[in-house]
C-alpha positions as CSV (number, residue, x, y, z in Angstrom):
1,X,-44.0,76.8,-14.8
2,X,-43.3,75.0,-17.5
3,X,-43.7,71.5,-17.6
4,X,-40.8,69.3,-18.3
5,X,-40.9,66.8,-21.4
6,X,-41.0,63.3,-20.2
7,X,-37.3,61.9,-20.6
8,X,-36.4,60.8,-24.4
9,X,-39.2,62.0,-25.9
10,X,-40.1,65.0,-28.3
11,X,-36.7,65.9,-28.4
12,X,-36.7,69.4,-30.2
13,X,-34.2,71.3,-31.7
14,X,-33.3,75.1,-31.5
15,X,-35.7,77.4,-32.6
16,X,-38.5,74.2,-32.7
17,X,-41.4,75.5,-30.0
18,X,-41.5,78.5,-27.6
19,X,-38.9,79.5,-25.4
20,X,-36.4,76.6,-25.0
21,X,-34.1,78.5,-22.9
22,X,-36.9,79.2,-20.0
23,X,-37.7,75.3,-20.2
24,X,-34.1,74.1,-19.9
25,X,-34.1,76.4,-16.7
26,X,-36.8,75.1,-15.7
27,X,-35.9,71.7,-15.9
28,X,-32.3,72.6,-14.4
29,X,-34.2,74.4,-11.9
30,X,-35.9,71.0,-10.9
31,X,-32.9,68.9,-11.1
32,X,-30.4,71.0,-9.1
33,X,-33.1,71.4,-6.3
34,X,-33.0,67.7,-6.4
35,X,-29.9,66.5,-6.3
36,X,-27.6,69.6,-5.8
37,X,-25.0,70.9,-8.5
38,X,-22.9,68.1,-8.8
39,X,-25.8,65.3,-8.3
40,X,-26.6,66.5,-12.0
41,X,-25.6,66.3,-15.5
42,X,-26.1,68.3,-18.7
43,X,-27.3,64.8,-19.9
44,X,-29.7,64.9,-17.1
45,X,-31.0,68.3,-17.4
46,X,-31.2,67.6,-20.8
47,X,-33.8,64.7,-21.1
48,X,-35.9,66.1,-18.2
49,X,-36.6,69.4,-20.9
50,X,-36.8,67.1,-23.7
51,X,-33.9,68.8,-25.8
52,X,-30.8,67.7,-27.3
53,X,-28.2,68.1,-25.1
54,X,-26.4,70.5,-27.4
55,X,-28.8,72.7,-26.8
56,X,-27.7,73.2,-23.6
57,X,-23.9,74.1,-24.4
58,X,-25.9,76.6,-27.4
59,X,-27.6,78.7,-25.0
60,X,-25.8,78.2,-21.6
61,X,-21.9,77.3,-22.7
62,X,-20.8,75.0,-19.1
63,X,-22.7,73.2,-16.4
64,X,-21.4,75.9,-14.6
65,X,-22.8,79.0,-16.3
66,X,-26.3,76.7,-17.0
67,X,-26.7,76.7,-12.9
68,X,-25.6,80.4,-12.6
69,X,-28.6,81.6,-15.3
70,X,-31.0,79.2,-12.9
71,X,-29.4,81.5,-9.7
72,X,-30.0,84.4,-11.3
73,X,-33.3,84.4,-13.0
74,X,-35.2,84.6,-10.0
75,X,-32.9,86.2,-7.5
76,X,-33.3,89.4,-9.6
77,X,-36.9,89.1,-9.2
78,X,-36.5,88.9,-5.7
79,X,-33.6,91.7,-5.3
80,X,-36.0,94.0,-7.1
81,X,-39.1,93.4,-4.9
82,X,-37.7,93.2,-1.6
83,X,-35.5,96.6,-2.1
84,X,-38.5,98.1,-3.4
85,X,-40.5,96.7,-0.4
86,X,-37.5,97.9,1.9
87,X,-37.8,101.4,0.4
88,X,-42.1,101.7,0.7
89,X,-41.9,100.6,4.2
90,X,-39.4,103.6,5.0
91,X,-40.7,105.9,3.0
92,X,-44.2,105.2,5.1
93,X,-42.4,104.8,8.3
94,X,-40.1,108.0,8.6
95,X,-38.3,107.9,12.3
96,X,-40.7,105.7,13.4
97,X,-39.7,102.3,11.9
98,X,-39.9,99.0,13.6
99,X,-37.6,95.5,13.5
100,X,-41.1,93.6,12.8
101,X,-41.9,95.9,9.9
102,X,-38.2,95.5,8.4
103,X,-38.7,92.1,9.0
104,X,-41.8,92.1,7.0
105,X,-40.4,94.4,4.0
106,X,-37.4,91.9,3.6
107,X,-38.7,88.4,3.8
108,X,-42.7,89.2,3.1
109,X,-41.7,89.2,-1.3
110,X,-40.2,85.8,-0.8
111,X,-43.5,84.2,1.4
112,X,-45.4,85.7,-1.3
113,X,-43.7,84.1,-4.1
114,X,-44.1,81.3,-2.7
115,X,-47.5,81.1,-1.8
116,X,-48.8,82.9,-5.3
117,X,-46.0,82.0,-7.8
118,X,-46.1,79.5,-10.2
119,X,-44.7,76.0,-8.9
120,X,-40.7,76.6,-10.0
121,X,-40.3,79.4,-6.4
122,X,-40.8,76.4,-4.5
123,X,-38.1,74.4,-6.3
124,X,-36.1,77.7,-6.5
125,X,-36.3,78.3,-2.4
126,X,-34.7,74.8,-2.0
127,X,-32.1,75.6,-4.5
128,X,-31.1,78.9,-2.5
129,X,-31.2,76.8,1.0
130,X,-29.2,74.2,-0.7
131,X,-26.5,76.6,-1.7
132,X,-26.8,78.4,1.6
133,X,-25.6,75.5,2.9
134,X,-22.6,74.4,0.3
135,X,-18.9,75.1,2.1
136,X,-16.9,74.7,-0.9
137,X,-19.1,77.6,-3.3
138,X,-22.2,78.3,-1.6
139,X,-21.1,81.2,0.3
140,X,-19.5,82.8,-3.2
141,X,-22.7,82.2,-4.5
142,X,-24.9,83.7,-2.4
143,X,-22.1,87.0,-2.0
144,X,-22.6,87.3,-5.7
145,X,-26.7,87.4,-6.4
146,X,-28.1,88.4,-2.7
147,X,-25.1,91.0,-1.3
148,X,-26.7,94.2,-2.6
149,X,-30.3,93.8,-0.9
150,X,-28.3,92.4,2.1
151,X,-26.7,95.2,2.6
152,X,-29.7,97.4,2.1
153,X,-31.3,95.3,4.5
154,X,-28.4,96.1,6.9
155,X,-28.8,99.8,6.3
156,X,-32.3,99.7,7.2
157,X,-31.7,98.2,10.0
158,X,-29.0,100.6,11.4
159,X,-31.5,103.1,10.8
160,X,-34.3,101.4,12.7
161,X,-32.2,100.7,15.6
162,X,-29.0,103.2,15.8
163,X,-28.2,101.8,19.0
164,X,-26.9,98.9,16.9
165,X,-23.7,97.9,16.5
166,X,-23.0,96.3,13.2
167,X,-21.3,93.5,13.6
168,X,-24.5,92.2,15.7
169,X,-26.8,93.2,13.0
170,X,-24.6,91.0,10.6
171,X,-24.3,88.4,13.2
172,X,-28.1,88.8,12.7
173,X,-28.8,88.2,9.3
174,X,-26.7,85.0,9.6
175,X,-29.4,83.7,11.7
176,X,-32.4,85.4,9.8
177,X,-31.4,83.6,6.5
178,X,-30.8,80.1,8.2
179,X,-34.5,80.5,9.3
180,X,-35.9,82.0,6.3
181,X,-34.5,79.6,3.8
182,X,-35.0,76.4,6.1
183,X,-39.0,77.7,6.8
184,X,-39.5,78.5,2.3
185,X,-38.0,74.6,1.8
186,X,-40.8,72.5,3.2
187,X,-39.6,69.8,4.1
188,X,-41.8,68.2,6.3
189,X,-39.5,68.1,9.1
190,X,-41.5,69.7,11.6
191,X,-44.7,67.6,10.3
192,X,-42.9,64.5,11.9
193,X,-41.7,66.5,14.6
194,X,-44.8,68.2,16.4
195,X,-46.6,64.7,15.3
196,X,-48.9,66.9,12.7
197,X,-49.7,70.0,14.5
198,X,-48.0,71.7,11.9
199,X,-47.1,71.4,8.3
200,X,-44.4,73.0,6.9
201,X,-46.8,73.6,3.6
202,X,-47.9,76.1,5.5
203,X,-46.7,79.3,4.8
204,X,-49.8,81.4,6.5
205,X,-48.5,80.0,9.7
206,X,-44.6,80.6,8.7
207,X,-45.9,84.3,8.0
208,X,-47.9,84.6,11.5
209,X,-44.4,83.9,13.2
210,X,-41.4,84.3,10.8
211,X,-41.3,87.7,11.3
212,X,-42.1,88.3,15.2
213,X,-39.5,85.4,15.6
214,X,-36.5,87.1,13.6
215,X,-37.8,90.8,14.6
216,X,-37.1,89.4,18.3
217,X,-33.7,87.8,17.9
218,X,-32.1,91.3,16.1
219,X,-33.7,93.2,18.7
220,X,-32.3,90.6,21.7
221,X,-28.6,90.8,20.4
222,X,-28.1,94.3,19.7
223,X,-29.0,94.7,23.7
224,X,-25.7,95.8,25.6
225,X,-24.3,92.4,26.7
226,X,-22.0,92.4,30.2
């Protein structure tokens, strides 16, 4: 990542230094995570990159369309390599594929990232919980840069377990993505919780579990209820 300019200083213009528009997301990247969309100014985002905060309206036009290129930078990344992780894990698994491996395909890419990435996927994953979680837009949001691998994900699914009806597999991925996005945010809740038996730094242990624990919850609600 990146590092942000200290505020006020080494202001540059366009075209000074390399690749002002990747550390403008970055530093919107940073901010937004913080404080949430409307917690955050152009002004802001502008000081934290060390540009002039017409730089901001040059290569992003509004606020608006500033946070939608921060949304979208890396949530193509991710839609790539989960549909291509979706897609290896079939292919190897031809009528004999399993929740847990789904499970594995679809949210491994993102555990990765976050493990191995540089430091902005950390600031990224609490973005995308944040938004997750945002009545007004979030749900728009998320509908707009996620819905295609969702889907897939849904597909997948239906063909792992045919007995499934749909609206439970959807019901599903409601939960899943409430767990995935609260487990990639780290924010120390559970440290003060379980009185330090576990961190949420610690993705090894999200991985052990994440995926056993959503793997069981699809396969419990699909069951035949009374």
């Amino acid at each position: 990542m990146t590092t942000p300019l200290a505020s006020g200083r080494g202001r540059r213009r366009k075209g000074d230094g390399p690749d002002l528009r990747g550390v403008i997301l970055n530093a919107a990247e940073l901010l937004f995570a913080g404080h949430g969309f409307y917690g955050v100014t152009t002004r802001q985002v502008a000081a934290e990159a060390g540009v002039d905060t017409a730089l901001i309206h040059y290569y992003f036009g509004t606020k608006r369309d500033l946070f939608d290129a921060v949304f979208a930078r890396r949530a193509e990344i991710l839609n790539t390599e989960r549909l291509q992780a979706l897609a290896a894990y079939e292919a190897r698994h031809q009528g004999a594929m399993t929740t847990r491996g789904v499970m594995e395909a679809f949210i491994g890419p993102l555990i990765e990232r976050s493990l191995t990435g540089e430091a902005g996927w950390k600031n990224y994953f609490r973005l995308v919980a944040l938004v997750n979680n945002t009545p007004a837009w979030g749900g728009e949001t998320m509908n707009r840069f996620f819905d295609p691998v969702v889907h897939e994900l849904i597909a997948t699914l239906k063909r792992a377990m045919p007995q499934a009806e749909l609206r439970d597999l959807y019901w599903g991925y409601q939960f899943l993505t409430g767990s995935m996005m609260l487990a990639l945010s780290e924010t120390g809740r559970i440290d003060q919780l379980s009185g330090g038996l576990c961190h949420s730094t610690d993705l090894e242990a999200v991985r052990s579990r994440l995926f056993d624990y959503c793997a069981a919850g699809f396969e419990a609600i699909v069951q035949p209820r009374p």
